[in-house]
N, C-alpha and C positions, 0 to 999 in steps of 0.2 A: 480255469485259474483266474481268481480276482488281480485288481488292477491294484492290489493296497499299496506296491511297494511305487507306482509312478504316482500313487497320490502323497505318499510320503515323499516325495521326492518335493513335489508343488507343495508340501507342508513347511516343508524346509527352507524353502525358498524363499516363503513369504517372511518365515519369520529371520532369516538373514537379510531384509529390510529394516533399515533404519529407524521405520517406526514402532514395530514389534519389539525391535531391541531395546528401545525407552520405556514402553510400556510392561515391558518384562520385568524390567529394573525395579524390583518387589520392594527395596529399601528407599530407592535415592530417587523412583521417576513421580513420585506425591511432590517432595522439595520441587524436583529441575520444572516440573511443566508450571509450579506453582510459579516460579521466579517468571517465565516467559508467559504466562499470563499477566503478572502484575507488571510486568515490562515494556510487552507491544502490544499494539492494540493497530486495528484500522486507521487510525491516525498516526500512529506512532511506531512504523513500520521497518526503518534502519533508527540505529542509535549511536552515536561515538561509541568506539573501543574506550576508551578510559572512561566515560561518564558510565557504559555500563559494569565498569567493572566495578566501579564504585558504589552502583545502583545493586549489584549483587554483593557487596560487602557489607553491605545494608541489613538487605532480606534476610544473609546468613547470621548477623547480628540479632535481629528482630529475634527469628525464628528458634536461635540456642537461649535468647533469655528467655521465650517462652516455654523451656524445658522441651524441644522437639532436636532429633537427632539428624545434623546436616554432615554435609559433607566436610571433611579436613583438606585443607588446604587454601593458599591464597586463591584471591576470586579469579587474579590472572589465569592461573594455571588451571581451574576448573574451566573456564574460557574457552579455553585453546583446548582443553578434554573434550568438550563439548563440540568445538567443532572440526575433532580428527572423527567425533562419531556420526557427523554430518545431519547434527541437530542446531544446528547455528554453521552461517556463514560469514568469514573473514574478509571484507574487501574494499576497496581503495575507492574514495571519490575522484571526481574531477580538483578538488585540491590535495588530492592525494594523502588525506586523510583518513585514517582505518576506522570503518563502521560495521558492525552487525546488524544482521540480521536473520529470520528463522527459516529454514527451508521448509521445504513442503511437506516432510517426514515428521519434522515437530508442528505444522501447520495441520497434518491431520490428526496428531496425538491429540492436540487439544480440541478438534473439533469431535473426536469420540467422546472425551470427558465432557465436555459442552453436553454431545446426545444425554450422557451417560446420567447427570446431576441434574437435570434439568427437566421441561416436557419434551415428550417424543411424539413423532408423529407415530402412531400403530397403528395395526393391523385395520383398517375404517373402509368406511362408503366413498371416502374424499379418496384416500390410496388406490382402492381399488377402483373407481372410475378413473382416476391420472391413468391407468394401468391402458384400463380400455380403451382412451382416448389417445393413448401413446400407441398402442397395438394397431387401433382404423386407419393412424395418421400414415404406418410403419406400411401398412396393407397396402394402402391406397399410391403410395412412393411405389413399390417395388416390384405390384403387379400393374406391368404398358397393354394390359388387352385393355381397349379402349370402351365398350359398353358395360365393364363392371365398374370401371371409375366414374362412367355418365351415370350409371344405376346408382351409387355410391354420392353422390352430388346429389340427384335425384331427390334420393329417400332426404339427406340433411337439408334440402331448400325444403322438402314438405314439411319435416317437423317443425321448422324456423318459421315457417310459413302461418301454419296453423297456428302457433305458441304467438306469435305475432296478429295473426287477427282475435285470438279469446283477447288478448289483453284489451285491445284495442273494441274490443265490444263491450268493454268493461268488468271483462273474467276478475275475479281475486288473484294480488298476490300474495301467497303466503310466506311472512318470514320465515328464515330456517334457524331453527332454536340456538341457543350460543354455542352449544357444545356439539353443533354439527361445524359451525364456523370457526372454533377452535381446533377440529381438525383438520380442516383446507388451513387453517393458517399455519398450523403446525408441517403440515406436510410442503407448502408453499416454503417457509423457514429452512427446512431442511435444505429444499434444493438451492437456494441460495447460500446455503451456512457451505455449500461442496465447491461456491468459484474459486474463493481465496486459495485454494490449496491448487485448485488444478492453472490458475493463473501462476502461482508459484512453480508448479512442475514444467510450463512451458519457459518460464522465465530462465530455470536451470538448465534447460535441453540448449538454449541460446547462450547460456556461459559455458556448456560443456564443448558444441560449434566452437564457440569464440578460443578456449583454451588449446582445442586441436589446431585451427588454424594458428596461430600464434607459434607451437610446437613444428608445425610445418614448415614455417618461413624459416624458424631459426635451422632447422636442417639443412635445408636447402637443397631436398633431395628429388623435388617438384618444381616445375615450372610456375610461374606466379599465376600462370592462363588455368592451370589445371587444378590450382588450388581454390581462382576464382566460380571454377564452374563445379567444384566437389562443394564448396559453399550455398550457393545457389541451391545445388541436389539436395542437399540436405536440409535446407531451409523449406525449401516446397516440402519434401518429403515431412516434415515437421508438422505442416502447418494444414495439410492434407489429410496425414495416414493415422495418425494421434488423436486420440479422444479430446485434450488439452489442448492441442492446436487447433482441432473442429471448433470447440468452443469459444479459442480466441478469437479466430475469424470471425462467430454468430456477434461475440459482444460486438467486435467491430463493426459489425454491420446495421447492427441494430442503434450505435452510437451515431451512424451517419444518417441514419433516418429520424427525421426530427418530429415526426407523425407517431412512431412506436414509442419513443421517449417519453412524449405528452400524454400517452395513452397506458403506461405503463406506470407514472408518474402520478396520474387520476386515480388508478385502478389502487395504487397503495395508500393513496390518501382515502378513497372510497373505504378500505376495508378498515381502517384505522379510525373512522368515525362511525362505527357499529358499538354498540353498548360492552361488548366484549372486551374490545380494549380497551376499555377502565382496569383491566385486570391486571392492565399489561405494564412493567415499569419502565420511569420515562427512557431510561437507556434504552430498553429493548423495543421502544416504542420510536425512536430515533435511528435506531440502526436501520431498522424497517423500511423505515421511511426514506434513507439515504441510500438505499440499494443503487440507485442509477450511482451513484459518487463511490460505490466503493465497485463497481463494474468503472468506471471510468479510472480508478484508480491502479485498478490490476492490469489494464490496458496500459496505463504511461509507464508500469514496471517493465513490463515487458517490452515496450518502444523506447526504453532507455538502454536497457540489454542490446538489445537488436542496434541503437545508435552506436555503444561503444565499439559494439561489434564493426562496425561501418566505417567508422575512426581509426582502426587499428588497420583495414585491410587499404584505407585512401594513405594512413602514414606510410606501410608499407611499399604501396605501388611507387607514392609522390619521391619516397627518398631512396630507395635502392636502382642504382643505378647498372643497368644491363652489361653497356659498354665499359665501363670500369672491368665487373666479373670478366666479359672474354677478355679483358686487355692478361690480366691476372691469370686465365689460365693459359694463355698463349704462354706468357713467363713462364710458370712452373712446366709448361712441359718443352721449351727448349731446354731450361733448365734438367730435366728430368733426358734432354737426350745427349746434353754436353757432358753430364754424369757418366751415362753409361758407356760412351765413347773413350773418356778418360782412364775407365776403371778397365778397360779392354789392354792400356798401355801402360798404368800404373801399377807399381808392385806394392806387396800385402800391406808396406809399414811405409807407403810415402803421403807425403802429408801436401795440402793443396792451402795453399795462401790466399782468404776470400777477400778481398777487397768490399767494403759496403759501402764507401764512397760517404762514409761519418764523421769529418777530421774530429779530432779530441780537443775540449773545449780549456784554455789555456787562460791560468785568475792571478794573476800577477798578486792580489789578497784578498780572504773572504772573511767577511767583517760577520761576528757572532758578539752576540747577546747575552748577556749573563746574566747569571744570579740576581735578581735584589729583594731583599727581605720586604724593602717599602711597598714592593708590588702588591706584599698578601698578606699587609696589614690590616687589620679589624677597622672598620671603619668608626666614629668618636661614638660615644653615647646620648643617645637622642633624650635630648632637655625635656623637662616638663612642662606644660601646657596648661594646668588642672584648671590653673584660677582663669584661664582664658576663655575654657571650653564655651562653647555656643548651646544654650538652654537645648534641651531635643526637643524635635514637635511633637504636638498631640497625636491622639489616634484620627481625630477628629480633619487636621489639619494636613493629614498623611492622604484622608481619604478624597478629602476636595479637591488634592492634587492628581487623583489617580484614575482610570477609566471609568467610560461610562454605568450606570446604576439600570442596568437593564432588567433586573428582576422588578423595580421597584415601576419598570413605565411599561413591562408586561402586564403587574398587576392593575395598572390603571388603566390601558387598553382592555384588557378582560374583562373588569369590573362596570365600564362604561357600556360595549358590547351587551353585556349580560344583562342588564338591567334594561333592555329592550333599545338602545340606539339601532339607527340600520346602518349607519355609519357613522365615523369621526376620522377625523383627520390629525397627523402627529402635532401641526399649529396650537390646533385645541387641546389637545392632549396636555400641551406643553405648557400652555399658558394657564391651565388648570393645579397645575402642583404648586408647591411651596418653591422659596428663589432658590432653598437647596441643593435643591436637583434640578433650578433649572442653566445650569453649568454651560457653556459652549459645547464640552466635550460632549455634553446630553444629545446635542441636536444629530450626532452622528452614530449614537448610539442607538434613534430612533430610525435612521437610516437601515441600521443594521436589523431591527429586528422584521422590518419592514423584509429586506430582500430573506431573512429566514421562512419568513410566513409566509411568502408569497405575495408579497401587498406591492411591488414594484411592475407596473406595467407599462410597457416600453412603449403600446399602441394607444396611449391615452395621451390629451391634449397638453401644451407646454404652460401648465396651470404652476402656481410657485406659492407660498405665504411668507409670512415674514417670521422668524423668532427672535424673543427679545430676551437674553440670557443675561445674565448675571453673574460675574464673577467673583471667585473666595472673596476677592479685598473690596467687593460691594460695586464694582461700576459695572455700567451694565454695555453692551454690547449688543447690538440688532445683526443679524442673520438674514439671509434671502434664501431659503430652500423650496427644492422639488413639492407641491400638495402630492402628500403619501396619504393615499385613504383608504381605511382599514374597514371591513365590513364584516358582518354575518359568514361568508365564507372562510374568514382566519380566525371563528372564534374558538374552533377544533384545537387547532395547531398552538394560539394564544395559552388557551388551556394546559393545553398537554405541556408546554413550557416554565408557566404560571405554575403546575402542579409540581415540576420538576424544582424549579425553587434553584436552577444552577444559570450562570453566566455560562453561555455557550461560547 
């Protein structure tokens, strides 16, 4: 007899997860993913309850004057639809103001549609070697007979070995075509496109902890010791036995090594300056690039979880007091034995006089407030201005007041670079533009693009220039800043920014 009816069983299962059920949603899950794609993003991860729901009155706005069929109803209440179906989460900051944000159920909807619209890593050489190099690594862990892992060591120092003396005798290397390298990059994408969700699913594992403990104290049907150490169990247990916890632990670990960092950090700038990503747009070619920041970023999610958690169980301990509860159950159970004593010598309809030692509070007169119409009077009508009004500024006038022009001193660091400089420095840079741009505000804008690119180096000597800026109303103003010097090595990143044409 086949096994059909327990695979239906695990058929059902799956799709009684929260993400199936959005994806299912054959009318309305094109709109909903649409909105929380145009809404979070790796930067933009919690949002105000009111500003999104405003942000969603918007899109459903947009979207019915372009003739597409949304949902009815206020945006509130699609909100809150949203997240009884545990595709948005409801919750409170440290100032106690209500934010969203997406759980991990909607965090992998959209990371299928992402697969889905997009390139995919398939079926390749790059897949299938991750496979095999997962499978030696799997072998080599699992089996302790000690002379197949020396044999295993063995054989990879000799191939290392040998590949290492052809080069070094002058063997050729050959490059590998782009579209063997767009599939290691594709396939590398994937497994990074998989943290955000599973960093999401430990973040919830630590609100769902947090919300049992919370449910515990207020019972009070557990000792505070028992609750402390059912916490604990479950934290380890979490952070051990879980795929999403294994993985928090690895980012953690990898976060404190500042050797993998540098090396992991080299290795995505490495691949991002192969001719291939020219293909690549500048977004997709910045997310890339910022992996260590959004592995950094899924860590403090969850080490905020984990703090509030931690808040709630030091408020608990610091304010409930022990001695108080016995003094209180002492009470109720003399109480509880003077009752029964009584009710042994009183008859069915006698009545017992309690005393609560409350005298009744005695107002010789209590002064009230009345009516007055003056209270919720309109306030006068506000005079006219017209002939007073102050001219409006320019656009021109708007813009010299506003932040730095950093597209305009990338293109002039890339333009300088490209044209065979081996170096320049932001000084020269600066004093090279028109007085337009060369603003106060400029001189920190040049800072900034500086630590984008990489051009800030902490281990180089206490070298400074001077800049001599120029402000809107023409006087000019001298500056003492850091010598930032920009080389051949930032003209990748220069570029890719240059191309990108956006103030980051």
């Amino acid at each position: 007899m086949s096994d059909i009816a327990g695979e239906l069983a695990r058929v059902r299962v799956a799709f009684a997860k929260p993400t199936l059920t959005l994806l299912a949603k054959r009318k309305w899950a094109p709109v909903v993913l649409s909105i929380f794609i145009a809404s979070f993003s790796r930067d933009q991860d919690v949002i105000a309850a009111e500003r999104f729901h405003a942000q969603v009155a918007i899109y459903l706005a947009e979207l019915r004057s372009a003739g597409e069929a949304v949902p009815d109803g206020p945006a509130r209440v699609l909100c809150r639809r949203w997240v009884d179906e545990q595709w948005l989460v409801l919750s409170a900051n440290d100032d106690n103001a209500e934010e969203y944000s997406l759980t991990s159920h909607a965090q992998e909807a959209i990371d299928y549609v992402h697969r889905l619209s997009g390139s995919r890593s398939m079926f390749s050489e790059s897949r299938i070697r991750t496979i095999l190099e997962a499978a030696r690594r799997c072998a080599m862990d699992a089996n302790p007979d000690r002379e197949d892992r020396l044999r295993r060591l063995d054989d990879q120092i000799g191939r290392l070995t040998a590949e290492r003396e052809r080069i070094a005798a002058g063997g050729a290397i050959d490059p590998l075509p782009d579209d063997r390298l767009i599939e290691e990059y594709l396939n590398l994408r994937d497994l990074i496109a998989q943290l955000p969700a599973d960093f999401m699913r430990v973040s919830e594992s630590v609100k769902a902890i947090h919300r049992g403990i919370v449910a515990e104290f207020r019972e009070e049907t557990r000792r505070t010791g028992e609750v402390l150490d059912s916490y604990l169990t479950r934290s380890s247990d979490l952070m051990a036995e879980s795929q999403e916890g294994r993985a928090f632990t690895g980012a953690v670990e990898l976060l404190r090594d500042d050797r993998l960092l540098k090396e992991l950090r080299d290795d995505l700038g490495s691949i991002l300056q192969h001719s291939f990503a020219q293909a690549l747009t500048p977004l997709e070619a910045r997310e890339f690039r910022n992996t260590v920041v959004g592995i950094r970023h899924g860590i403090d999610v969850v080490l905020e979880q984990r703090r509030r958690l931690s808040a709630t169980l030091r408020a608990h301990i610091t304010r409930h007091d022990a001695i108080r509860d016995r003094e209180l159950d002492d009470a109720l159970r003399r109480v509880k034995a003077e009752l029964a004593a009584w009710m042994q010598v009183s008859g069915a309809r006698s009545r017992l006089d309690m005393v609560l030692g409350l005298p009744s509070l005695e107002l010789a007169h209590l002064r009230q407030r009345f009516y007055n119409p003056d209270d919720y009077a309109p306030p006068p009508p506000l005079r006219g201005h017209g002939d007073d009004a102050v001219p409006p500024l320019s656009m021109e006038q708007l813009r010299q007041q506003g932040g730095p022009s950093l597209a305009e001193f990338r293109a002039a660091l890339y333009e300088r670079l490209r044209d065979g400089a081996v170096s320049v420095t932001a000084g020269e840079v600066f004093r090279g533009v028109s007085d337009e741009l060369r603003r106060p505000v400029e001189v920190l804008g040049l800072i900034q693009i500086a630590a984008a690119v990489h051009a800030l180096d902490p281990a180089q000597d206490d070298e400074s220039e001077t800049f001599e800026a120029v402000r809107p109303d023409g006087s000019r103003r001298t500056f003492e800043g850091p010598r930032l010097k920009f080389g051949q090595a930032q003209l990748a990143a220069l570029g890719d920014d240059n191309q990108g044409g956006a103030d980051d």
